[in-house]
Each structure stands twice: as C-alpha cells, then as structure tokens.
C-alpha positions in Angstrom: 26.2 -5.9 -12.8 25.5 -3.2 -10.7 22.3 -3.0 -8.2 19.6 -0.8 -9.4 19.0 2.9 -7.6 18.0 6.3 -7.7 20.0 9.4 -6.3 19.1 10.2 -2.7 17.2 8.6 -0.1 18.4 7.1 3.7 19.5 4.4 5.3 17.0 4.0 8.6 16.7 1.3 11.1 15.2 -1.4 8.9 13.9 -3.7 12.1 12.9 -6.4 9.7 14.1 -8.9 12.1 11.4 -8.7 14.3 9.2 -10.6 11.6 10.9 -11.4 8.8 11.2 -15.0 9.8 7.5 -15.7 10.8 5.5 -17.9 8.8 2.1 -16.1 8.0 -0.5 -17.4 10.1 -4.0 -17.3 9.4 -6.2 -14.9 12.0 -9.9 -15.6 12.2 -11.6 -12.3 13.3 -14.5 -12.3 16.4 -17.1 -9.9 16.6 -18.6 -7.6 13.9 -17.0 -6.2 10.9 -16.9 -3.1 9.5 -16.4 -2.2 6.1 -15.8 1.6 5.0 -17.3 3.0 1.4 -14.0 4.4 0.7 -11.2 2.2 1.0 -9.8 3.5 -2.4 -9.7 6.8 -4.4 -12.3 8.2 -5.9 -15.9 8.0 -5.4 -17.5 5.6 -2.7 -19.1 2.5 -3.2 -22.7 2.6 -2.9 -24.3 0.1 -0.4 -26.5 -3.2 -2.4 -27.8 -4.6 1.0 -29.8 -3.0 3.9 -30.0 -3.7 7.0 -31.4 -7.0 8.4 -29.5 -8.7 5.1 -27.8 -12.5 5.4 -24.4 -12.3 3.1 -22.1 -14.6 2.7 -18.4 -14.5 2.7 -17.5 -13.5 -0.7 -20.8 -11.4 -1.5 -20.4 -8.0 -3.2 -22.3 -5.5 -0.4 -21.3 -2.0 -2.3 -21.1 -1.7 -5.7 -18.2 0.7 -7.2 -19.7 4.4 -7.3 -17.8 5.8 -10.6 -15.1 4.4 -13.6 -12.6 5.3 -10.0 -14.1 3.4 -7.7 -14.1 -0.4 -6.5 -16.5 -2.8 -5.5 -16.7 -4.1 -1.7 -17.4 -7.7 -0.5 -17.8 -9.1 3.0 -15.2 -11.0 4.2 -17.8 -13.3 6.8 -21.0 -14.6 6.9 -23.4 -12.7 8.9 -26.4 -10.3 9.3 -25.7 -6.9 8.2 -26.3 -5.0 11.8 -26.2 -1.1 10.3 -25.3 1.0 7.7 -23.8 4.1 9.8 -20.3 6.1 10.0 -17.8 4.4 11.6 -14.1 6.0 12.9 -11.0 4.8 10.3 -7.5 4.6 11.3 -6.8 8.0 9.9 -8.9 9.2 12.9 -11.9 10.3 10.1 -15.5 9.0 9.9 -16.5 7.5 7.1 -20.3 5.5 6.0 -19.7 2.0 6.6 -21.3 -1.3 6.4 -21.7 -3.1 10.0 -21.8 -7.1 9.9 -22.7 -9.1 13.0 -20.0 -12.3 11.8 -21.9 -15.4 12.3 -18.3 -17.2 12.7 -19.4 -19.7 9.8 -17.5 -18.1 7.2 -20.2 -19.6 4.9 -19.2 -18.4 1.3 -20.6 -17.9 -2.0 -19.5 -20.5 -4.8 -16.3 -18.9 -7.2 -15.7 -19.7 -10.4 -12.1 -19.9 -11.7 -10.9 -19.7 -14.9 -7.8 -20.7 -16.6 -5.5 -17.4 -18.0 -6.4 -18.6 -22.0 -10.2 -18.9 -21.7 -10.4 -15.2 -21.1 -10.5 -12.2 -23.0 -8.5 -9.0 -22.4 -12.3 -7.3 -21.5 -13.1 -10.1 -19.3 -9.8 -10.3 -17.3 -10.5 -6.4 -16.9 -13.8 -7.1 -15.6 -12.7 -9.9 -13.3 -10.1 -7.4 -11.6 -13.2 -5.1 -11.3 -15.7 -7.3 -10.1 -13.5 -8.5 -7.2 -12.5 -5.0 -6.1 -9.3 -5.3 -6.6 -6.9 -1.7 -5.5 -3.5 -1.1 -5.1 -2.5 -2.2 -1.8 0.5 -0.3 -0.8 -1.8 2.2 0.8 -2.8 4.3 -2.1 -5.8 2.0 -3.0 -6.3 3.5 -6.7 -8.4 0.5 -8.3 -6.7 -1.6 -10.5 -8.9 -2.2 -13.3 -8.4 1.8 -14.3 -4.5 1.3 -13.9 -4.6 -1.5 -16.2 -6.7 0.5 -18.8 -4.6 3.3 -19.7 -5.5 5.6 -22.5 -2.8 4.5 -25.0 -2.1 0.3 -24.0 0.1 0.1 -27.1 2.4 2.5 -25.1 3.1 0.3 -22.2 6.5 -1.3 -22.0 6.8 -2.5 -18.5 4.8 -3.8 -15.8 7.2 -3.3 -12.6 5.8 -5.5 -9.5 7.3 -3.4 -6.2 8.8 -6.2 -4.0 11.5 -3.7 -2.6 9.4 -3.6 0.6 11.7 -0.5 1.6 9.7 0.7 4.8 11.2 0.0 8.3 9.8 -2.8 9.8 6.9 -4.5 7.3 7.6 -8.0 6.0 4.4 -9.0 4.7 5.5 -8.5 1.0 8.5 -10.7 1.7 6.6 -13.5 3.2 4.0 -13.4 0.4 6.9 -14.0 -2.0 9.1 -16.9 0.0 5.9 -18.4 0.6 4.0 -18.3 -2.6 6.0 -17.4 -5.4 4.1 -18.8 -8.2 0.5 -17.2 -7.3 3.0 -14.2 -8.3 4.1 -14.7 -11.5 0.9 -16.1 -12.5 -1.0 -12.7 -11.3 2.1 -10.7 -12.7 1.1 -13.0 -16.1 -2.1 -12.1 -15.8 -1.5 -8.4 -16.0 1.1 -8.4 -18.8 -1.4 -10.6 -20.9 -3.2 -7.5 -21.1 -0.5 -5.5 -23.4 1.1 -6.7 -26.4 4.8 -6.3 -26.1 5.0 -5.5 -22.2 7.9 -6.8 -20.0 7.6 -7.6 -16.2 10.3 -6.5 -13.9 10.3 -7.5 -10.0 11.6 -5.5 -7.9 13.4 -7.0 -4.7 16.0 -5.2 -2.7 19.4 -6.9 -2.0 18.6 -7.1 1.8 16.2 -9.9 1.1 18.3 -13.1 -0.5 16.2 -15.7 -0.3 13.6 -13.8 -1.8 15.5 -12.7 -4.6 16.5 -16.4 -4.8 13.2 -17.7 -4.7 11.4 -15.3 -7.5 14.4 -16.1 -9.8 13.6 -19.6 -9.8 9.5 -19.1 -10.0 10.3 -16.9 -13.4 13.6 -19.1 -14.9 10.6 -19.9 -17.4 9.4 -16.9 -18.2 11.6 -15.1 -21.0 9.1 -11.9 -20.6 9.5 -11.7 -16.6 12.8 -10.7 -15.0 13.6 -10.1 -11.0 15.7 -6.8 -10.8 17.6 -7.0 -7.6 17.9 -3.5 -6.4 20.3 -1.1 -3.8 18.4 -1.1 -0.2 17.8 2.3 0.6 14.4 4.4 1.1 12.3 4.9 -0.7 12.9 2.6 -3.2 10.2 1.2 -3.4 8.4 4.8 -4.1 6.8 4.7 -7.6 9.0 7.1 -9.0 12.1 6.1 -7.5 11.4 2.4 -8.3 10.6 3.5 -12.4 13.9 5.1 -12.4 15.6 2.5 -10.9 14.6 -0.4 -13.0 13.8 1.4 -16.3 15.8 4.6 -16.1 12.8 6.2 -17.2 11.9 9.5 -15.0 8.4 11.0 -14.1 7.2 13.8 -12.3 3.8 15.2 -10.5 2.1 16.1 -13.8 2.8 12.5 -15.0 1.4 9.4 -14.7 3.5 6.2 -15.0 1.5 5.1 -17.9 2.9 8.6 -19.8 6.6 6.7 -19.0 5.5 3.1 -20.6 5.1 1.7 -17.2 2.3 0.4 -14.7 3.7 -0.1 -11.4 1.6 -3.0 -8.7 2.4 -4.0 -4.7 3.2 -7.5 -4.1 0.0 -8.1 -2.8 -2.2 -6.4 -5.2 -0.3 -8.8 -8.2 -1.6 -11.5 -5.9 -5.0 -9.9 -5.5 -5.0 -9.8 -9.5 -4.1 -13.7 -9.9 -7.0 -14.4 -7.2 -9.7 -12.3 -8.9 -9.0 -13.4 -12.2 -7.8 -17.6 -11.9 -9.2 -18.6 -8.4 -12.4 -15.9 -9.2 -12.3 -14.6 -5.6 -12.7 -11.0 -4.7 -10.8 -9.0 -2.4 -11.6 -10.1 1.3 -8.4 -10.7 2.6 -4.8 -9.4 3.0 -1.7 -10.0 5.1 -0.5 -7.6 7.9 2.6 -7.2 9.7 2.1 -6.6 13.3 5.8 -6.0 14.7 8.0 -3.3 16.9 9.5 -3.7 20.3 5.7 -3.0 21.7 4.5 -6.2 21.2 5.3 -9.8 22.2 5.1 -11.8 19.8 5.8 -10.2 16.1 4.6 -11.6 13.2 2.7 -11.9 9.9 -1.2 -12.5 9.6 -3.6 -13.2 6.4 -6.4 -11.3 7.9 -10.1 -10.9 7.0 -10.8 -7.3 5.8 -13.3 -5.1 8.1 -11.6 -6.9 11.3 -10.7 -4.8 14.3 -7.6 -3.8 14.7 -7.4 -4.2 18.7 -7.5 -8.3 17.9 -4.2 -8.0 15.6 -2.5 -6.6 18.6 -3.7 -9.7 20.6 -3.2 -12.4 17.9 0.9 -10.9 18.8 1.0 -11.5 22.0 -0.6 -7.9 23.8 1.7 -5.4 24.2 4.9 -4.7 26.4 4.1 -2.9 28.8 2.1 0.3 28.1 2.9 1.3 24.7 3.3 5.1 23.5 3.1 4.8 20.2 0.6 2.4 17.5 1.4 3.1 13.8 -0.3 2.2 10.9 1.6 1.8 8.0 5.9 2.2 8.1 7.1 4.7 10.1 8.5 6.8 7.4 4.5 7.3 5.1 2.2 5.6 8.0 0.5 7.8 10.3 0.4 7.5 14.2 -3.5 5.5 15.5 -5.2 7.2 18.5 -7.5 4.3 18.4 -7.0 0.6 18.0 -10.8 0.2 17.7 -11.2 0.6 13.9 -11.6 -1.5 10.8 -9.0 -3.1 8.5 -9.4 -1.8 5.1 -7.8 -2.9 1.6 -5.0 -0.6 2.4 -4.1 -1.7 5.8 -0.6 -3.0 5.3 0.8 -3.4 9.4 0.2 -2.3 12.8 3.4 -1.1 14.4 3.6 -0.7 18.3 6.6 1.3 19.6 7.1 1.5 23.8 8.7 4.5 23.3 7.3 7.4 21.1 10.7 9.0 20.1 9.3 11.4 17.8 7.6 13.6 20.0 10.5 14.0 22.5 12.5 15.4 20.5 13.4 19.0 20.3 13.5 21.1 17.1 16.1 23.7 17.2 17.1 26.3 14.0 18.5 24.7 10.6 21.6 24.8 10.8 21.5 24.9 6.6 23.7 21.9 6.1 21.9 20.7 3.1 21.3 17.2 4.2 17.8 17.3 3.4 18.8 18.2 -0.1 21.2 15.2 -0.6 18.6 13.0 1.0 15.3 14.1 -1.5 14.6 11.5 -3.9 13.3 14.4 -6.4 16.2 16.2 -5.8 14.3 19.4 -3.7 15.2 21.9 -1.0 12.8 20.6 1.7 14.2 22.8 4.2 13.6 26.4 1.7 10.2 24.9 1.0 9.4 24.4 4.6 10.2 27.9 5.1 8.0 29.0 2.2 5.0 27.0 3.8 5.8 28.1 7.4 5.1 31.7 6.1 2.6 30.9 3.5 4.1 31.8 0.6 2.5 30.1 -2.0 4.5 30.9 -4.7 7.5 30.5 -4.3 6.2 27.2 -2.8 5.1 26.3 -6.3 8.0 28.0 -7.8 10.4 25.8 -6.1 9.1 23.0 -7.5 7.3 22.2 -3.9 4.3 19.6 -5.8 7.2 17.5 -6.9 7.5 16.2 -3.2 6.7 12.7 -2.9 6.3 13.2 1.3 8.1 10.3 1.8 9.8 11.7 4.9 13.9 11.4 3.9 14.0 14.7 5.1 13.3 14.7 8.1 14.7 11.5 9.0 18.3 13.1 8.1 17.3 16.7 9.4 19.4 17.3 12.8 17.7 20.4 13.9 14.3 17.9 14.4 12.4 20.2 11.7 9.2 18.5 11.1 9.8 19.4 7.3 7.8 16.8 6.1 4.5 17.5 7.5 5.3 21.6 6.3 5.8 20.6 3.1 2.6 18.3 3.4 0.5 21.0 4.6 1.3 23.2 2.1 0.7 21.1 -0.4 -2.6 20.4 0.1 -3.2 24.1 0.1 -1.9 24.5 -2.9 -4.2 21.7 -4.5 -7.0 22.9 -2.4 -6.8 27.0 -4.3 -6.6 25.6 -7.3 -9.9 23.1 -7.1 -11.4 26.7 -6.0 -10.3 28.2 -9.5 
C-alpha cells in the first residue's frame, strides 16, 4: 500500500541524528521560575496567588481568563517572588508569575481516575482543569478543540507523530519510550465521540516507531498507525488531514468542519496525564540539538525553567554560536536571548555555529516556479511576495494569499534567497489586522 502524502513540500536536511538515539533524561531546573499568562491563544490567565504565596508543585496559580483560555500550574515548590512582565522567547514582554523554587518539588496530592468512572463532561473538565493546550507550538487549549459545535460530526481523531521539522526528536522519543501512555490518552480523546476513529501519524523515516505504535494499538480495532511519505510539512494540519483522510480544508475552515480533530504527540500524552494520572500540565520534553552544542539530546523539563540551563544540561556550546532557534528551523523563530522561560509551547532549543541564513545574498527571481511546486496549498509565493512588497492588498487577497500556511517550503527551495516567507507573513497579518479595524 502506498505511503500517505500531500502534493508539494521539500526534502531539507533532516539532522535527526544528532538526537534521535538519546534516551530522555530528566532536567531538574535551579533558580526561579517564570511562568507567562499567555502560553496559549486567547485570553490570559488571570493570577489566584499574590505575592509572598507558598505553592506547591502541581498548584493551579492562574485561572483560565475566557471559554479560550487555559489554566496555569507551578511546576516547583516555592514562594511566589513577583507578579511582573517578564521577556518570552519571541523577544515580547508578557505579565508573568515569578517563583523563587525551593528545590523540594513538594507537590499537591492527584487523584486518578480510571477511563470508565468518568463522564464525557468530566473528562472535558479534567483536560481543562490541568491546562492542557496543543503543544506543537500553537497552544490552542484542548478542552475547546475537543468540544466542537456539532460532536456527532467528528470522524477522526488524527495524533501528528510525523515530527516533520529538521532536527526535533522529542515526539519520537515520547513514542519508543512510552507507547501505551499514548494510546491510552489517544483513548481518552476518542471516548469523547461516538463513532470516531484514531489515526497516527508516523513518517516512514522513523521505523522503530512505526514498529513500536503498531504493536501498542494491535488491540485496538478503533486506532490505526498511518505510516506516511517524509517530506515537509507533513506534519502541518492540513497537509497531515489530507494525507490520512483525503479530506481537504482551507483558511475559513476548521478541521472540525472536515470530521477531524488533529493533537501533537505530546499534547495526547498531556490528555492521558490530566485525565487517568490527574496531573496538570507542568512538564514537557525538549530537544536541545544542532552542531552548536556538545552533547545533543532529549530532556523532560519543568515548565517556567530558563532556557540558558537547557543549553548546559547539553554540554555548553561549541565554540561561540551564531545562531539559537526556538522551535524547527523551517516555523521556529531565531532567540536573541537565552534568558527566558519555557512555556507549554516550547518544543526545542536549536544552536547552529554558523548562522547560514543571514549570509546569504538575495538576488532577482529568476521565475522558475519552484516555489509553486513546493507550496503545500498549491500558491504562487513568489507573485504574492511581490504583491506584499508593494502593498497591494488586493490582489494579495485575490490570489488566495490567507491560504498560506507560512510553513517556509518556499523559501527553502527559492534560489534567488527571496525571503518569501516572511513577505507573505507580513502581509498577512495586515490583511487580518484592516479587517479587525472594519
């Protein structure tokens, strides 16, 4: 049978191999922790202790601020030292709860359940309660994804184990290491429909995974592993809908309108933790890898932790590094500053010695249409580049420009260097930020 795909995308660099075969190793975090409001979309949360507090590991300290919104829980034990803006890896400020860590890690008491005890309202309200978001870097919360307006339409509930950024790892080591935590959150979540089925996602470039997850759901007639193609960016929502379902959506769409609710790896795992074990969201595992660092690897690390002590717990750098990365190097976005907070959606730290990107030259399009063949949603990046360059809004919108899903296949294939990607970006959020105006 044929591997599953979608038209389009690249082949880059994968670099997997610098820590795909590392263990995850557990990193206690030093020091105080910070923990922004807004470490999902939508509104803030809204701060339930004050300053001079004792929390606990586990203790809810903001309480979600809207339906979109998600709770927030220390990760440590501690005093809470100030309530006060803090700098994100984005480069933003952002209000944010300070926590001198008492390195006790004394926690509050959790109380599991088993999957049949519960009702669809309650497992809802576990998800809630333990803050649970998606943790591919989008951080929408899951309790509103898994209460769409019509649950009799859903069909599928597609876990995205393609892991199709360069470099990260994390999502393959969560599934050789602890396969049936998956299933059972992935359980969890289908439990909530009445006739959906559960797809995995896992591209072919990962074996033993793909081994692995077919054992862990041989007993599950409603769960199936769907080995797809490697290629970017497969593991896109759209592009990972089409390719396991054949089912196609667009920017006016949600998945939900298609039958389908798509989860990370780790926010499945996040669901099975919140809703069996009773624990919220305090933890998550990070990739720390690229030919900057010395020793690569995979760590579960305590959310609000600083990022400069994931660069240590690899090793330090090599040498003088030019370029930290947050995120994959296709949809992550370059760190000034290794002194800010891990957040829910905090996925790796890449550290490059050479930054590559900024020496090179851009030069004129040469119009060879290879960011065409390369779009996932079959665009003309490099016409709607030139629309934003000169501002021309609509044509921008005319060509179909919101469709982009800025995953950066463009300008990975362009060979004039155009940085069509962050064009088409920019003009995007013009675009949304007229018509909020109207």
């Amino acid at each position: 049978m044929g591997k599953c795909t979608f038209k389009g995308g690249v082949h880059p660099f994968d670099g997997k191999e610098f820590s795909k075969d590392k263990p995850i190793k557990e990193l206690f975090p030093e020091g105080d922790m910070v923990y922004p409001l807004s470490q999902h979309i939508g509104a803030p949360a809204v701060p339930v202790v004050a300053k001079g507090d004792y929390v606990l590991a586990g203790q809810l300290i903001a309480e979600a601020g809207g339906f979109v919104s998600a709770n927030i829980h220390s990760s440590v034990s501690g005093t809470v030292k100030a309530i006060e803006p803090r700098t994100l890896a984005t480069g933003g400020k952002c209000n944010s709860i300070v926590i001198e860590n008492d390195g006790e890690f004394k926690e509050v008491e959790y109380v599991a359940k088993k999957l049949e005890e519960l009702s669809r309202d309650e497992i809802r309200e576990r998800i809630k309660a333990a803050g649970v978001v998606g943790m591919g870097g989008a951080g929408f919360p899951t309790n509103v994804k898994l209460t769409p307006k019509n649950p009799e339409s859903i069909d599928y509930i597609i876990v995205n184990g393609a892991e199709c950024e360069p470099y990260l790892t994390s999502d393959y080591r969560r599934m050789l290491e602890e396969p049936d935590k998956i299933v059972m959150g992935l359980k969890v979540a289908l439990s909530l429909f009445d006739h959906a089925k559960g797809y995995i996602g896992i591209e072919d470039n990962k074996p033993e995974a793909i081994k692995i997850m077919q054992e862990a759901v041989s007993g599950e007639p409603n769960i199936e592993v769907k080995v797809l193609k490697t290629k970017y960016p497969q593991g896109g929502e759209r592009s990972l809908i089409y390719a396991t379902t054949g089912r196609s959506i667009n920017s006016s769409m949600l998945p939900a309108d298609a039958g389908c609710i798509v989860h990370n790896i780790d926010t499945i795992f996040s669901i099975y933790m919140a809703v069996i074990e009773g624990k919220p969201l305090t933890k998550r595992i990070i990739t720390v890898t690229g030919d900057g660092v010395k020793e690569p690897g995979n760590f579960y690390v305590w959310l609000g932790m600083n990022y400069r002590q994931l660069l240590d717990a690899a090793g330090g750098p090599v040498g003088e590094p030019e370029k930290f990365i947050s995120g994959g190097p296709m949809m992550g976005f370059a760190m000034y500053s290794l002194d800010v907070p891990v957040v829910k959606g905090s996925s790796s730290l890449l550290v490059f010695q050479k930054d590559e990107v900024s020496k090179a030259e851009e030069s004129a399009c040469i119009r060879c249409g290879r960011c065409g063949e390369a779009c996932p949603s079959n665009l003309l990046p490099g016409r709607l580049a030139d629309f934003a360059s000169r501002n021309d809004e609509e044509s921008f919108v005319a060509f179909d420009g919101m469709e982009c899903v800025m995953c950066g296949s463009c300008s990975y294939v362009c060979p004039a260097k155009k940085p069509l990607t962050q064009q088409i970006k920019a003009m995007r959020s013009t675009v949304l930020a007229n018509r909020r105006k109207k």
